[in-house]
PDB file of N, CA, C and O in Angstrom:
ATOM      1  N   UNK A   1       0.841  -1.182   0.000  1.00  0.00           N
ATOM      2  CA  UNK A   1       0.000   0.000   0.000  1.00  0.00           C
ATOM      3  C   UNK A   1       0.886   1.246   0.000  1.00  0.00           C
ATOM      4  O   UNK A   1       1.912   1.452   0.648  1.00  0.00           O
ATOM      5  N   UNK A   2       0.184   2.113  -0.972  1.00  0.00           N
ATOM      6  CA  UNK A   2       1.439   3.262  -0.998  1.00  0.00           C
ATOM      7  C   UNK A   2       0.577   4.207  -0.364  1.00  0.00           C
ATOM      8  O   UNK A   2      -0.636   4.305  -0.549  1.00  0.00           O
ATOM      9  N   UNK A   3       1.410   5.015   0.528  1.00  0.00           N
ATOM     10  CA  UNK A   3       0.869   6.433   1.589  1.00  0.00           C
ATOM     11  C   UNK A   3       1.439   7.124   0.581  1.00  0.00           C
ATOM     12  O   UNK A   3       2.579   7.066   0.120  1.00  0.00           O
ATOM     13  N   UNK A   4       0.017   8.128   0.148  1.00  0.00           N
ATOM     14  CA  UNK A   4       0.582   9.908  -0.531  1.00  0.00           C
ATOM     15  C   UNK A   4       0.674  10.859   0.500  1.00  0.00           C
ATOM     16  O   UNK A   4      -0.094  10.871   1.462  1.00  0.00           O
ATOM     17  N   UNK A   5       1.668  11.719   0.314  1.00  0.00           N
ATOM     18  CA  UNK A   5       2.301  12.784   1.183  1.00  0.00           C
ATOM     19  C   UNK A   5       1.020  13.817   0.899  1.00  0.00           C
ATOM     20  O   UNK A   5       0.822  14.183  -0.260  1.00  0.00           O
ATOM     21  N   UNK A   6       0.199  14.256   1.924  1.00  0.00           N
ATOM     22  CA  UNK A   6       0.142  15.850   1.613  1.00  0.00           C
ATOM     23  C   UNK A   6       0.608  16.732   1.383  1.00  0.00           C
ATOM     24  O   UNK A   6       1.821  16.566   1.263  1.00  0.00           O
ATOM     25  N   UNK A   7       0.182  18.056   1.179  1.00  0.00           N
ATOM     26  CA  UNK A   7       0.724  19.627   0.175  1.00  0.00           C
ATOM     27  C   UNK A   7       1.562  20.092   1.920  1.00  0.00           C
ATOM     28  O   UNK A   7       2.622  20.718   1.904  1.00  0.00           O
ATOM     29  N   UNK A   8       1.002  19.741   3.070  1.00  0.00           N
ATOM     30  CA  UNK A   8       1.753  20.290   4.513  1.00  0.00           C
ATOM     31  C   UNK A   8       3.127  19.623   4.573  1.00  0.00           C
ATOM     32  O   UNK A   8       4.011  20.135   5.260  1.00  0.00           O
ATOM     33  N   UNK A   9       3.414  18.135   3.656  1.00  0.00           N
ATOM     34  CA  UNK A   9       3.859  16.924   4.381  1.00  0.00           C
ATOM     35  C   UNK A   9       5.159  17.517   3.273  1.00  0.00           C
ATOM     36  O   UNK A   9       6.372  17.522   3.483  1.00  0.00           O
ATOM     37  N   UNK A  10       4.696  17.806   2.529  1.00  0.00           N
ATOM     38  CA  UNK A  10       5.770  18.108   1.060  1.00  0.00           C
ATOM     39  C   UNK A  10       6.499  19.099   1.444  1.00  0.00           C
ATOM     40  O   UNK A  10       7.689  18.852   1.638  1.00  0.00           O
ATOM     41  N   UNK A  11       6.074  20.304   1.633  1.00  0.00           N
ATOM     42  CA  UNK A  11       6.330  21.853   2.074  1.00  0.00           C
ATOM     43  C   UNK A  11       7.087  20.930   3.180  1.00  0.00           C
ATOM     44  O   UNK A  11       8.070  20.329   2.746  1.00  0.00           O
ATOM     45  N   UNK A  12       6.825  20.775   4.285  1.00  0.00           N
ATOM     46  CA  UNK A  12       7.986  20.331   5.178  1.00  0.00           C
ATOM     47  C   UNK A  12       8.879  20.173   4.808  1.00  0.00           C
ATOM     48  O   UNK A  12       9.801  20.945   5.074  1.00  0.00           O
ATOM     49  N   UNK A  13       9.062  18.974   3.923  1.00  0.00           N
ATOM     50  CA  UNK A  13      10.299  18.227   3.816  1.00  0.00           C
ATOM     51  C   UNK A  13      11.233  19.037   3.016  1.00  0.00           C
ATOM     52  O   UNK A  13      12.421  18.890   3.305  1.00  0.00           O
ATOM     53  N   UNK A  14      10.887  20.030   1.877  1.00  0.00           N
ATOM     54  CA  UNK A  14      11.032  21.295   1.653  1.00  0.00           C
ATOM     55  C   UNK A  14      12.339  22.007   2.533  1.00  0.00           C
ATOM     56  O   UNK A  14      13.557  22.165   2.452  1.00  0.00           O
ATOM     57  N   UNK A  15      11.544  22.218   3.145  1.00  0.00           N
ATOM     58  CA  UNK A  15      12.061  23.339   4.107  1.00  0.00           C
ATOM     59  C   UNK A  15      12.914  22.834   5.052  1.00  0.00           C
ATOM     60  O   UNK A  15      13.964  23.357   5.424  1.00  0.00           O
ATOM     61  N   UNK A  16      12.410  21.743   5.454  1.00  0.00           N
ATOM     62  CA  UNK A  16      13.354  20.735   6.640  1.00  0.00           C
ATOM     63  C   UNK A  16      14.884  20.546   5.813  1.00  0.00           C
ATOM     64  O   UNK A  16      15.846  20.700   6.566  1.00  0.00           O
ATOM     65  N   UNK A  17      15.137  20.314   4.743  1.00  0.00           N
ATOM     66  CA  UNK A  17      15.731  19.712   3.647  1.00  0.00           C
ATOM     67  C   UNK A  17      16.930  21.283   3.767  1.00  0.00           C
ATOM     68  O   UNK A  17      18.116  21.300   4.096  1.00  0.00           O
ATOM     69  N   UNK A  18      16.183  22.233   3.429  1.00  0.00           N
ATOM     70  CA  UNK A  18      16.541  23.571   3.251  1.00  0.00           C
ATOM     71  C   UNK A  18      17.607  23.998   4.452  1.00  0.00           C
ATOM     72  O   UNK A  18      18.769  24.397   4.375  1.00  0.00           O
ATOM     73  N   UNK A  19      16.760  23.757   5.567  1.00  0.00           N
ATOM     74  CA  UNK A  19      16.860  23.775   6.934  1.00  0.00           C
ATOM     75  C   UNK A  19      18.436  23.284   7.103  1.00  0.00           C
ATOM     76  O   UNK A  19      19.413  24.018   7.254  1.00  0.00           O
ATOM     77  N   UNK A  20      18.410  21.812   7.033  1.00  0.00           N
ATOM     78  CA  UNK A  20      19.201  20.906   7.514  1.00  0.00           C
ATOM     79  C   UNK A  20      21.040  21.378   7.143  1.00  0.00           C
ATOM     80  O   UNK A  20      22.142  21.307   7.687  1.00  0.00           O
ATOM     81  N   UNK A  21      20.202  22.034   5.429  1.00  0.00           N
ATOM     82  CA  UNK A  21      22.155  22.088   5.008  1.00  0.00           C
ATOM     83  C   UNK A  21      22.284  23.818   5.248  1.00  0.00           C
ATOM     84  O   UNK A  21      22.761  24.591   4.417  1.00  0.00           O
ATOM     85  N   UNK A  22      21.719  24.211   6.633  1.00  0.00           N
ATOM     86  CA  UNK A  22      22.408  25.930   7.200  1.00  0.00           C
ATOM     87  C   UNK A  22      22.022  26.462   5.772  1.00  0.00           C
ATOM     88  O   UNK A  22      22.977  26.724   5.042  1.00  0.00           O
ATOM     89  N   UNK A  23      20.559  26.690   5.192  1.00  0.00           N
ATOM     90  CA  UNK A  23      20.321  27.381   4.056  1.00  0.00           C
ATOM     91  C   UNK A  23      21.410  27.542   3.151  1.00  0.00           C
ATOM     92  O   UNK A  23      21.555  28.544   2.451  1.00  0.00           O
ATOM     93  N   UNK A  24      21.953  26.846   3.157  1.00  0.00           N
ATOM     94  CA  UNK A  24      22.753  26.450   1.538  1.00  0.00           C
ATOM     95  C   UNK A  24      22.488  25.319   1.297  1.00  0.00           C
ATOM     96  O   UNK A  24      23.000  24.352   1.861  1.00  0.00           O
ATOM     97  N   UNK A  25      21.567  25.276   0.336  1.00  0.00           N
ATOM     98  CA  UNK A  25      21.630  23.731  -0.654  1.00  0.00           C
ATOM     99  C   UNK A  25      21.020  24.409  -2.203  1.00  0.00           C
ATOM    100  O   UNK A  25      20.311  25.389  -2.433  1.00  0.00           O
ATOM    101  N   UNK A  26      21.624  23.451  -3.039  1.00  0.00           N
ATOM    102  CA  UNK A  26      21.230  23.199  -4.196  1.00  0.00           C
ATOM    103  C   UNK A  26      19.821  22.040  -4.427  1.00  0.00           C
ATOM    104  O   UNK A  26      19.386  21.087  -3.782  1.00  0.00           O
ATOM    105  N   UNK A  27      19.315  22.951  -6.107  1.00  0.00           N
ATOM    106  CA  UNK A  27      17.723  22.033  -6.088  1.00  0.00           C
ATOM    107  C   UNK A  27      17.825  20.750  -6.334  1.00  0.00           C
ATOM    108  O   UNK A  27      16.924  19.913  -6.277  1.00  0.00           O
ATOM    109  N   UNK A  28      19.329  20.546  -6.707  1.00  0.00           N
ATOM    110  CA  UNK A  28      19.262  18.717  -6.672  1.00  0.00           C
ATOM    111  C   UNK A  28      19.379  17.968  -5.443  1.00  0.00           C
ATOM    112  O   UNK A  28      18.700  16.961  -5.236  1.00  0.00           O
ATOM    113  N   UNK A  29      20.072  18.348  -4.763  1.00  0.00           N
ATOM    114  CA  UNK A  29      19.915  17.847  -3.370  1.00  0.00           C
ATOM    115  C   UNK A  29      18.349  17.499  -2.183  1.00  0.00           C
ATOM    116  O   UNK A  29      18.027  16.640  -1.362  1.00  0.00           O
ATOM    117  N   UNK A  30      17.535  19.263  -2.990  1.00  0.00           N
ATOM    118  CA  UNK A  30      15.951  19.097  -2.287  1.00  0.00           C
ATOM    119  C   UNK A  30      15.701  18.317  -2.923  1.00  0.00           C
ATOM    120  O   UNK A  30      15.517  17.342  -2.194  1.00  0.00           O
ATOM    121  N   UNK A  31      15.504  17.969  -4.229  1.00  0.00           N
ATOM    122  CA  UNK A  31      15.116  16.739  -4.788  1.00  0.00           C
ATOM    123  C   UNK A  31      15.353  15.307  -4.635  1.00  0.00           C
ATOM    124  O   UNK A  31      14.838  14.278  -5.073  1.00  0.00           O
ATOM    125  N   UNK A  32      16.176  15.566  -3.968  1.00  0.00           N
ATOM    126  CA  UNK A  32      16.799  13.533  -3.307  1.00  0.00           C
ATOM    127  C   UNK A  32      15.835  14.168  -1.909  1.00  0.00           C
ATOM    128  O   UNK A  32      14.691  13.800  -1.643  1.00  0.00           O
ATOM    129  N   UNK A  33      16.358  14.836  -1.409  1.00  0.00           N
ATOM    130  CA  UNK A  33      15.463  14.853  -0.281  1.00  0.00           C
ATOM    131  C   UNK A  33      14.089  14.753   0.145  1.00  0.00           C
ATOM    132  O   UNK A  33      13.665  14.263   1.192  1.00  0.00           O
ATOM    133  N   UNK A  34      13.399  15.323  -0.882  1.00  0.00           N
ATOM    134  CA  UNK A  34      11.988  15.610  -0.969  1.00  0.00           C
ATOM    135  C   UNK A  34      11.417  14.133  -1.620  1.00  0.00           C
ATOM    136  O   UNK A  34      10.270  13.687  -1.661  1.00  0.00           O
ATOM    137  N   UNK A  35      12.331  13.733  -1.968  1.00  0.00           N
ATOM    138  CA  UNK A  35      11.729  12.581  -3.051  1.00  0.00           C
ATOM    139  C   UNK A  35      10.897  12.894  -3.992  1.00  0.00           C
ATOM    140  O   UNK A  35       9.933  12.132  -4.045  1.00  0.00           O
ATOM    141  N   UNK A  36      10.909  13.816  -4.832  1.00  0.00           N
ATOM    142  CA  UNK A  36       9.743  14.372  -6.075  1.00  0.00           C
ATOM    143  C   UNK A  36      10.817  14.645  -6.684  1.00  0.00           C
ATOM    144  O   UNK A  36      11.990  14.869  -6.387  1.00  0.00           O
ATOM    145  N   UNK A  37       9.566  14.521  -8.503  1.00  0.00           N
ATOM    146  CA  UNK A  37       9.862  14.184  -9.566  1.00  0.00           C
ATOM    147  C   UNK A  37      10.130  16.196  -9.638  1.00  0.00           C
ATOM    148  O   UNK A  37       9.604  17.100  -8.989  1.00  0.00           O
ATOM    149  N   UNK A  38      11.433  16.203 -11.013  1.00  0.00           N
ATOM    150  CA  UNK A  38      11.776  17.514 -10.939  1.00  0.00           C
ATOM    151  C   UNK A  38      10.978  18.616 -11.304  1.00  0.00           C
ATOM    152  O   UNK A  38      11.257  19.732 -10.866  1.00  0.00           O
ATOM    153  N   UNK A  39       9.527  18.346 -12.436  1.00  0.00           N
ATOM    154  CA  UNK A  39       8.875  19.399 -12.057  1.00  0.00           C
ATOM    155  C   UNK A  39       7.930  19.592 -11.372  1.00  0.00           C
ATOM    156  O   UNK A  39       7.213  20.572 -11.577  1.00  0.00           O
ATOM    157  N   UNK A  40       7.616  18.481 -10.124  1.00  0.00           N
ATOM    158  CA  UNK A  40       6.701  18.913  -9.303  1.00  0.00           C
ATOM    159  C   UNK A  40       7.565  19.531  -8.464  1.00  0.00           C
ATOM    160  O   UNK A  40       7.196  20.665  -8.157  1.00  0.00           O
ATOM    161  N   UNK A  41       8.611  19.168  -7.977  1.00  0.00           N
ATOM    162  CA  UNK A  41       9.873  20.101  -6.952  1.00  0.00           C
ATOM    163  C   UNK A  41       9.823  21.573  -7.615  1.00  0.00           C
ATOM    164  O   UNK A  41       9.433  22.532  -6.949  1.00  0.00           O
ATOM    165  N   UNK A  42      10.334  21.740  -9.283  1.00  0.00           N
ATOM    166  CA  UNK A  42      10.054  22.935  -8.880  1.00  0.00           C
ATOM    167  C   UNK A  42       8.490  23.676  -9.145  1.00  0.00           C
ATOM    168  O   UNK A  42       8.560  24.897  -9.282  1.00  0.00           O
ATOM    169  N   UNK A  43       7.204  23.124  -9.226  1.00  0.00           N
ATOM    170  CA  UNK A  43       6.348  23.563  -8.950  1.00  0.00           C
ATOM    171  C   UNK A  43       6.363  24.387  -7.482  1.00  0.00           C
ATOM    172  O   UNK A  43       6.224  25.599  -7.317  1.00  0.00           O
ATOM    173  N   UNK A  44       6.558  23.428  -6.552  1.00  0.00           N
ATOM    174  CA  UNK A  44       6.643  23.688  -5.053  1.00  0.00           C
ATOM    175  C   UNK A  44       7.808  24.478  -4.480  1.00  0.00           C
ATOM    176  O   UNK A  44       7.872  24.946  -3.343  1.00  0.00           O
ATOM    177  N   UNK A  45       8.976  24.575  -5.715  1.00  0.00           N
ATOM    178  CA  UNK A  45       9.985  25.874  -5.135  1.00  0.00           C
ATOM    179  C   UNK A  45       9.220  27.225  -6.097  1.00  0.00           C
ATOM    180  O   UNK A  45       8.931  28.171  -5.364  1.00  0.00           O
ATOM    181  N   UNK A  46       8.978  27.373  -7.105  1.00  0.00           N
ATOM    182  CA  UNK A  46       8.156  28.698  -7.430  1.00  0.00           C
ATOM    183  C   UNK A  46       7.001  29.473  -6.383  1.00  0.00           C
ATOM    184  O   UNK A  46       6.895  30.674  -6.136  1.00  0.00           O
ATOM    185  N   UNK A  47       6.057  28.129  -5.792  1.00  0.00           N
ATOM    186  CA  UNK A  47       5.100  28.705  -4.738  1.00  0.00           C
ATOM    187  C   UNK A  47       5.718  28.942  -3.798  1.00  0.00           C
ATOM    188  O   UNK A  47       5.312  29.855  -3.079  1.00  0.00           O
ATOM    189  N   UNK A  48       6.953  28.208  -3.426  1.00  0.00           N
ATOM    190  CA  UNK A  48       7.522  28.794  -1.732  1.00  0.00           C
ATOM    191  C   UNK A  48       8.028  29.885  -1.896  1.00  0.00           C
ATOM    192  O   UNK A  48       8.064  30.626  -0.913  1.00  0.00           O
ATOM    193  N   UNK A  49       8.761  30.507  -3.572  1.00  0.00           N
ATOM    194  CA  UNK A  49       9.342  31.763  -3.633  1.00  0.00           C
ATOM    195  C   UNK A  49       8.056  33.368  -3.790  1.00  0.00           C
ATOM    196  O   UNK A  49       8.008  34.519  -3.354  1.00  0.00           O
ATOM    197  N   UNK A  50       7.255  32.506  -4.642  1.00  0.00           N
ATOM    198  CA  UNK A  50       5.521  33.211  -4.608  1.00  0.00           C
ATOM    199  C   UNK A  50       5.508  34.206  -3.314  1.00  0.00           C
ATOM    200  O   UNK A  50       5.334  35.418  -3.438  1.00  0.00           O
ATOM    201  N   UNK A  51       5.755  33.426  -1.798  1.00  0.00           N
ATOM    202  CA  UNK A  51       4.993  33.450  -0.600  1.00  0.00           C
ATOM    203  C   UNK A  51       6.244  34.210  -0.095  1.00  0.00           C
ATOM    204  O   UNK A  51       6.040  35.173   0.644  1.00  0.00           O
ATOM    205  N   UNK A  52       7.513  33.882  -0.414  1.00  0.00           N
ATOM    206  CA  UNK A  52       8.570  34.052   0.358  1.00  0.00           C
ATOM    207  C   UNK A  52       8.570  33.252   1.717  1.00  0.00           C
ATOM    208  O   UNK A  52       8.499  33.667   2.874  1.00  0.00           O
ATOM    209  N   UNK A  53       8.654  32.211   1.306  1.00  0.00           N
ATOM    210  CA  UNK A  53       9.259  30.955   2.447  1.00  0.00           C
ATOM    211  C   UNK A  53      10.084  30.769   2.498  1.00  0.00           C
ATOM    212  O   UNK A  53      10.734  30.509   3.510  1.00  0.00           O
ATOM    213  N   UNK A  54      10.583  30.844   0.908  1.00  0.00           N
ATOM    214  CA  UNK A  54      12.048  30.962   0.775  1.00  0.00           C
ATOM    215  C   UNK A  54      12.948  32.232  -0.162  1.00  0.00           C
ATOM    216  O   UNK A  54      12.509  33.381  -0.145  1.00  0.00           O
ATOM    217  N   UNK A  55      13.617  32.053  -0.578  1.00  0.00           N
ATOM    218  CA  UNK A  55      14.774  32.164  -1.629  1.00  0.00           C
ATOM    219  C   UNK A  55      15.993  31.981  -2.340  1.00  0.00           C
ATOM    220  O   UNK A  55      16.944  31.392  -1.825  1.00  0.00           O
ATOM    221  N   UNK A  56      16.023  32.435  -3.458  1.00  0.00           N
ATOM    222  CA  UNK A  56      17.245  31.273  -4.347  1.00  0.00           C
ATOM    223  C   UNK A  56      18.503  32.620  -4.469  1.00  0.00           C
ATOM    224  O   UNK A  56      18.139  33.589  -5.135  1.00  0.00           O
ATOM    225  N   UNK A  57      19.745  32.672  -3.930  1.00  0.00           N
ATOM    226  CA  UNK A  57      20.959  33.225  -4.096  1.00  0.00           C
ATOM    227  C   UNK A  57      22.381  32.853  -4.955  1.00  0.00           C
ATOM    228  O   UNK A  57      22.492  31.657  -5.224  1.00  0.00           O
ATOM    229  N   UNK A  58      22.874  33.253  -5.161  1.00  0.00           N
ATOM    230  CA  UNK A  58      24.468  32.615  -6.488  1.00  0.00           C
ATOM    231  C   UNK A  58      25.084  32.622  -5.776  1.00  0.00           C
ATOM    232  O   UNK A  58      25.124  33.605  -5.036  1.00  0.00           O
ATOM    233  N   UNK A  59      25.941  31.514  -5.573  1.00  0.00           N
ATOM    234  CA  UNK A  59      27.020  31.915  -4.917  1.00  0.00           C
ATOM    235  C   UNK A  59      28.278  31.521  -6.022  1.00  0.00           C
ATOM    236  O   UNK A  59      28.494  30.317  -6.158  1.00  0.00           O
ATOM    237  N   UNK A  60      28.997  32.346  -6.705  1.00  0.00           N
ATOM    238  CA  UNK A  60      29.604  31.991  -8.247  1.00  0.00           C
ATOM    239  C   UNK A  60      28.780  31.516  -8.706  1.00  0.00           C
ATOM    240  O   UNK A  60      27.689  32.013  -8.427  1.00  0.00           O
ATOM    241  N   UNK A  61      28.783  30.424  -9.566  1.00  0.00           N
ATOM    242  CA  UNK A  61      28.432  29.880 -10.921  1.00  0.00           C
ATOM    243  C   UNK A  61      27.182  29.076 -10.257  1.00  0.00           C
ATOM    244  O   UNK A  61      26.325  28.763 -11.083  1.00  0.00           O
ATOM    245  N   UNK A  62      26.933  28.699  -8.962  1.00  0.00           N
ATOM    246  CA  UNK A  62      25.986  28.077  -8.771  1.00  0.00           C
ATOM    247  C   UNK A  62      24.585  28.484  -7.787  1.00  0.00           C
ATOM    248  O   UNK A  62      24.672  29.065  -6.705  1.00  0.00           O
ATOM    249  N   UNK A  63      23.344  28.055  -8.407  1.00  0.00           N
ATOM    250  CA  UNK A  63      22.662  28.188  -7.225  1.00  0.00           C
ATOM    251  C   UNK A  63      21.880  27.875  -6.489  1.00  0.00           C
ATOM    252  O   UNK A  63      21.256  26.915  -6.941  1.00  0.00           O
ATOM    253  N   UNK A  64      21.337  28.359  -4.947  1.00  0.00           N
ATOM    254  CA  UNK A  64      21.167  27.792  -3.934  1.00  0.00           C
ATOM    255  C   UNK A  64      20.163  28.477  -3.236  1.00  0.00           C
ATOM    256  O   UNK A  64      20.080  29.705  -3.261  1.00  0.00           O
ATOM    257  N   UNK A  65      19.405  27.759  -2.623  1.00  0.00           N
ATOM    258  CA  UNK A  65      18.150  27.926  -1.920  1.00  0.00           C
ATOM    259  C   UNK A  65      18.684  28.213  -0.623  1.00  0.00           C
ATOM    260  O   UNK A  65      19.751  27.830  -0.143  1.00  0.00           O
ATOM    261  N   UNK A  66      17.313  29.336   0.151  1.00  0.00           N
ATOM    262  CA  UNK A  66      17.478  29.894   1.860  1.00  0.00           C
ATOM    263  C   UNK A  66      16.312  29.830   2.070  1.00  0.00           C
ATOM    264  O   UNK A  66      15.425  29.783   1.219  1.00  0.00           O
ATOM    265  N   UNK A  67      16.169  29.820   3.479  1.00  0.00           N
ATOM    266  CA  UNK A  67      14.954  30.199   3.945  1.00  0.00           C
ATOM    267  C   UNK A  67      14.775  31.472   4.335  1.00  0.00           C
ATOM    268  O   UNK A  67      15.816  31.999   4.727  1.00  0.00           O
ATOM    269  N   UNK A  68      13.834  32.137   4.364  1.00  0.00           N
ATOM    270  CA  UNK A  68      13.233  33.413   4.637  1.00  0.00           C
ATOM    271  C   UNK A  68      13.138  33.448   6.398  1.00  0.00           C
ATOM    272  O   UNK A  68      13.278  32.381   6.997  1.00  0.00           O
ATOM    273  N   UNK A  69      12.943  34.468   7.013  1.00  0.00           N
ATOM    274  CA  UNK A  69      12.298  34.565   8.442  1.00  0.00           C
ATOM    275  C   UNK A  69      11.351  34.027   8.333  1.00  0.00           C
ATOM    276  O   UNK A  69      11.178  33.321   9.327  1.00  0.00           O
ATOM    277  N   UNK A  70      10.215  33.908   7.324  1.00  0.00           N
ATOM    278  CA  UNK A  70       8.687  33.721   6.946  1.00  0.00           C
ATOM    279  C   UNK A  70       8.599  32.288   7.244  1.00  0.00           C
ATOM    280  O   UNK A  70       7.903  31.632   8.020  1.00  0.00           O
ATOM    281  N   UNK A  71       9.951  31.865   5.987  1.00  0.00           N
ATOM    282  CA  UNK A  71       9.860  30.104   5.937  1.00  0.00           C
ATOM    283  C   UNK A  71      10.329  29.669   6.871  1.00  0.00           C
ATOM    284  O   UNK A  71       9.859  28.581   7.202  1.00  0.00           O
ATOM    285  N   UNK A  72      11.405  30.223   7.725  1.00  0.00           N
ATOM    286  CA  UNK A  72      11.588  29.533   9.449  1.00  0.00           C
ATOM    287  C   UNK A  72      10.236  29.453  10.417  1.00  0.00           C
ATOM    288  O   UNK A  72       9.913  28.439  11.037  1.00  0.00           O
ATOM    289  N   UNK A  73       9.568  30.606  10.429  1.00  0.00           N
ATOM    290  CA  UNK A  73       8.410  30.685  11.365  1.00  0.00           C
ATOM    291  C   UNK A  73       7.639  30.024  10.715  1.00  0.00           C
ATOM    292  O   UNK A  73       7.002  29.282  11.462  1.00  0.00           O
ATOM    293  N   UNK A  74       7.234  29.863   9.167  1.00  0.00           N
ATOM    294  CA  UNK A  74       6.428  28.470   8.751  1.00  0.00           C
ATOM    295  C   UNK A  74       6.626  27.421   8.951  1.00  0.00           C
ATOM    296  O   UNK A  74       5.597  26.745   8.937  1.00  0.00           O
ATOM    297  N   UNK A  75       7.885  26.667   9.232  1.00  0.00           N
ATOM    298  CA  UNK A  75       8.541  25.198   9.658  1.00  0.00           C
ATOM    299  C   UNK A  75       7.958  25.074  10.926  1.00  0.00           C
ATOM    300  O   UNK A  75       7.147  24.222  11.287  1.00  0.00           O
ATOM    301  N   UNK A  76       8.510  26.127  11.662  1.00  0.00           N
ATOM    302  CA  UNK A  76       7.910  25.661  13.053  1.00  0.00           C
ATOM    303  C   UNK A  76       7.010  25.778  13.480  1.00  0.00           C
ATOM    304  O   UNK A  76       6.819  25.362  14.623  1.00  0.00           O
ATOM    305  N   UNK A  77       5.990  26.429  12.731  1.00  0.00           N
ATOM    306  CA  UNK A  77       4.666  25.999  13.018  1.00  0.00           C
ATOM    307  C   UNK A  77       3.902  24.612  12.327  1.00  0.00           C
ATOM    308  O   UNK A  77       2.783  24.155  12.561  1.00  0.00           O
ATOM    309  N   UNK A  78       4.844  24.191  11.495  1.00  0.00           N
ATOM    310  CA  UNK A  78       4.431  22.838  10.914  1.00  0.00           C
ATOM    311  C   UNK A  78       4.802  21.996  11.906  1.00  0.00           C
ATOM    312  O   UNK A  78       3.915  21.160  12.077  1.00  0.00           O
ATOM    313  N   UNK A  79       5.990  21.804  12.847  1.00  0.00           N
ATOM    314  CA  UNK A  79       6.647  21.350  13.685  1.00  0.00           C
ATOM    315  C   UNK A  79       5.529  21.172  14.535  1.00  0.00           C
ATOM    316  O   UNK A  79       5.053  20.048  14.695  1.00  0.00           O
ATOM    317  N   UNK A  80       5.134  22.025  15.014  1.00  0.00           N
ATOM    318  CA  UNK A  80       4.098  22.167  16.205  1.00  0.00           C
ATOM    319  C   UNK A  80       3.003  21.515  16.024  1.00  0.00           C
ATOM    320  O   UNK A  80       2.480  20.748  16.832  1.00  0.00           O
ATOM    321  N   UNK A  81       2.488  21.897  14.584  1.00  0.00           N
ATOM    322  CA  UNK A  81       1.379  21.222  14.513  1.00  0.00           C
ATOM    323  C   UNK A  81       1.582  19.658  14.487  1.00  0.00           C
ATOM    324  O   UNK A  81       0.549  19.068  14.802  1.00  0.00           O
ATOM    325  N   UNK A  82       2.508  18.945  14.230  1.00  0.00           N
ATOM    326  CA  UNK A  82       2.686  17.802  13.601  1.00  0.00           C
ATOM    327  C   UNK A  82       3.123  16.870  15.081  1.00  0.00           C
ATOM    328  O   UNK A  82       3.084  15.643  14.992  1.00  0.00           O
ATOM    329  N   UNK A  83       3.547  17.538  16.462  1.00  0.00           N
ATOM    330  CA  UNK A  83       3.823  17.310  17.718  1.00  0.00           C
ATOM    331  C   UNK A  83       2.489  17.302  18.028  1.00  0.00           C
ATOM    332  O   UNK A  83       2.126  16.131  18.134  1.00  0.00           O
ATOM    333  N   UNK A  84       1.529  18.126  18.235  1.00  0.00           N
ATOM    334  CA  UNK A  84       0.394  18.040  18.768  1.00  0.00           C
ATOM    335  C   UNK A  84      -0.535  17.038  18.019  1.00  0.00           C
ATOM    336  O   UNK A  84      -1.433  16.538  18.697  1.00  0.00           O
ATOM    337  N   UNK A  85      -0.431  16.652  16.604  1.00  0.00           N
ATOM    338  CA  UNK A  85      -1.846  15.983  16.213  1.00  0.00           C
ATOM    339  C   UNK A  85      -1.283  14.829  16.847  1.00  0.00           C
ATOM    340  O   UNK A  85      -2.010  14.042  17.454  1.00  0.00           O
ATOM    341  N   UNK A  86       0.194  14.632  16.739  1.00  0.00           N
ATOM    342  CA  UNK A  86       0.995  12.556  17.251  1.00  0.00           C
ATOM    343  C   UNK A  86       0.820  12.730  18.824  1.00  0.00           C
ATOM    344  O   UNK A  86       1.508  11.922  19.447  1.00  0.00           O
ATOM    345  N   UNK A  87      -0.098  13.779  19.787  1.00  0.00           N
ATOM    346  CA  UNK A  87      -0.283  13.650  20.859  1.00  0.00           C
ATOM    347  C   UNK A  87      -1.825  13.036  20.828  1.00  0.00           C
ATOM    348  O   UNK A  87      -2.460  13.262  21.858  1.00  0.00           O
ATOM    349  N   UNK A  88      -2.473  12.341  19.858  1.00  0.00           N
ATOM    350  CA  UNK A  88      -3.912  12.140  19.802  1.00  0.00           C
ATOM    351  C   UNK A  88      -3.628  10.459  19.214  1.00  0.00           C
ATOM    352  O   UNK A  88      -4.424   9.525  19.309  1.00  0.00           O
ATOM    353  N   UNK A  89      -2.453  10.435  18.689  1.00  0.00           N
ATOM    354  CA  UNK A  89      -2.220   9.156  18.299  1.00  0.00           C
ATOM    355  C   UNK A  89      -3.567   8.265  18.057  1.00  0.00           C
ATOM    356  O   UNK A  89      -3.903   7.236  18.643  1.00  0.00           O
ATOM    357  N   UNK A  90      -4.465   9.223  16.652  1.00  0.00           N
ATOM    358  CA  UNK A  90      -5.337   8.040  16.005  1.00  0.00           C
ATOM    359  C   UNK A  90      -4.966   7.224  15.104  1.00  0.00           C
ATOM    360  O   UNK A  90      -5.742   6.360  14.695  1.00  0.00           O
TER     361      UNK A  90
END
């Protein structure tokens, strides 16, 4: 049986992903991470830049995704929420 990720569950991993490498990573890396196909990844990096969750910077020749203040205080409210629903453990 295959479990589909929700649009909350995706955006996490997103950002967690983002998170993890001190806002420097490249979109191939969110993409191993996220596990999505490359244009739904960048479907979901255009809307996070849309909102400013995040943003994309050069550093030379290459480039690399950050998170925003916006997209930190969005993580951790995903965080929170995702602690409190596994306190109902249905």
């Amino acid at each position: 049986m295959v479990i589909k990720r929700d649009k909350i569950e995706i955006i996490s991993d997103i950002l967690t992903s983002i998170q993890e490498k001190n806002n420097k990573i490249k979109i191939t890396h969110i993409l191993y991470k996220a596990n999505l196909s490359y244009n739904k990844l960048k479907e979901y990096l255009d809307e996070l830049l849309n909102k400013n969750l995040i943003e994309e910077y050069y550093d030379k020749k290459h480039k690399y995704f950050r998170l925003t203040k916006k997209g930190n205080e969005y993580l951790e409210k995903i965080k929170q929420m995702t602690k409190f629903i596994e306190t109902f453990d249905i």
